[in-house]
Residue, then its C-alpha position, 0 to 999 in steps of 0.5 A: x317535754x311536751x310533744x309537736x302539737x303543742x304549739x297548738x294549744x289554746x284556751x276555751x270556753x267549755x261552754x263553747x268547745x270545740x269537737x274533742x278526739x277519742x273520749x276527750x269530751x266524755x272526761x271534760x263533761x266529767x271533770x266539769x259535773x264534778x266540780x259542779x258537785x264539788x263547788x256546790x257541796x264545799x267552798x271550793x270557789x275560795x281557792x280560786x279568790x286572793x285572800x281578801x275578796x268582795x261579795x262580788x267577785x266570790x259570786x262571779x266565781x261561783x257564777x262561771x263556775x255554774x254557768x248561770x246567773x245568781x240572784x244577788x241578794x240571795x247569794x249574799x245573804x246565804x254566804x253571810x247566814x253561813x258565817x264563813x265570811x269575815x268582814x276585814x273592815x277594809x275597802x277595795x282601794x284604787x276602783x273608778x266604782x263605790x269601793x266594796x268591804x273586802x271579805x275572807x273565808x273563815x277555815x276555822x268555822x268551816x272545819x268546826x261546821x263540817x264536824x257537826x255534819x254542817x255541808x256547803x250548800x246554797 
């Protein structure tokens, strides 16, 4: 059961917070160092993506996720190099733009990768 001050509850930017009590903004900057390292040293972001995605929204991810911009042909010829990606040979349907080749994340060459020492950085 949730106590009185739920009702108060609401969602933030955490680049733009407001002043937090006690040691709140100490544990927020942890948590958020944290899945800086984590989204940097293991493909994090593909959890937060449906299933079939495009190069696009995968680096919107990773670009909310760091707070910055990333060099887009950069970002894609890194993540095709890794060979994590496969092509699903299908297109996005139903959008007023070009439509973009869908992608997933190949867990099966990740694992295989990480066996021989292989860690996900870009």
């Amino acid at each position: 059961m949730s106590g009185d001050n739920a009702l108060e509850c609401e969602w933030f930017d955490v680049n733009n917070v407001l002043p937090l009590m006690f040691d709140h903004a100490d544990i927020l900057k942890s948590g958020l160092d944290y899945l800086h390292y984590k989204v940097r040293h293991e493909p994090i972001g593909f959890s937060l993506l449906p299933e079939k995605f495009t190069l696009l929204e995968l680096q919107g991810i990773y670009e909310s996720i760091l707070n910055k911009s990333l060099d887009k042909p950069n970002f894609r010829r890194k993540f095709q190099k890794m060979n994590l990606l496969i092509n699903c040979k299908e297109k996005q349907t139903n959008v007023a733009h070009r439509a973009a080749t869908l992608y997933r994340f190949d867990i099966n060459v990740y694992e295989k990768l990480r066996e021989f020492g292989f860690t996900f950085e870009f």
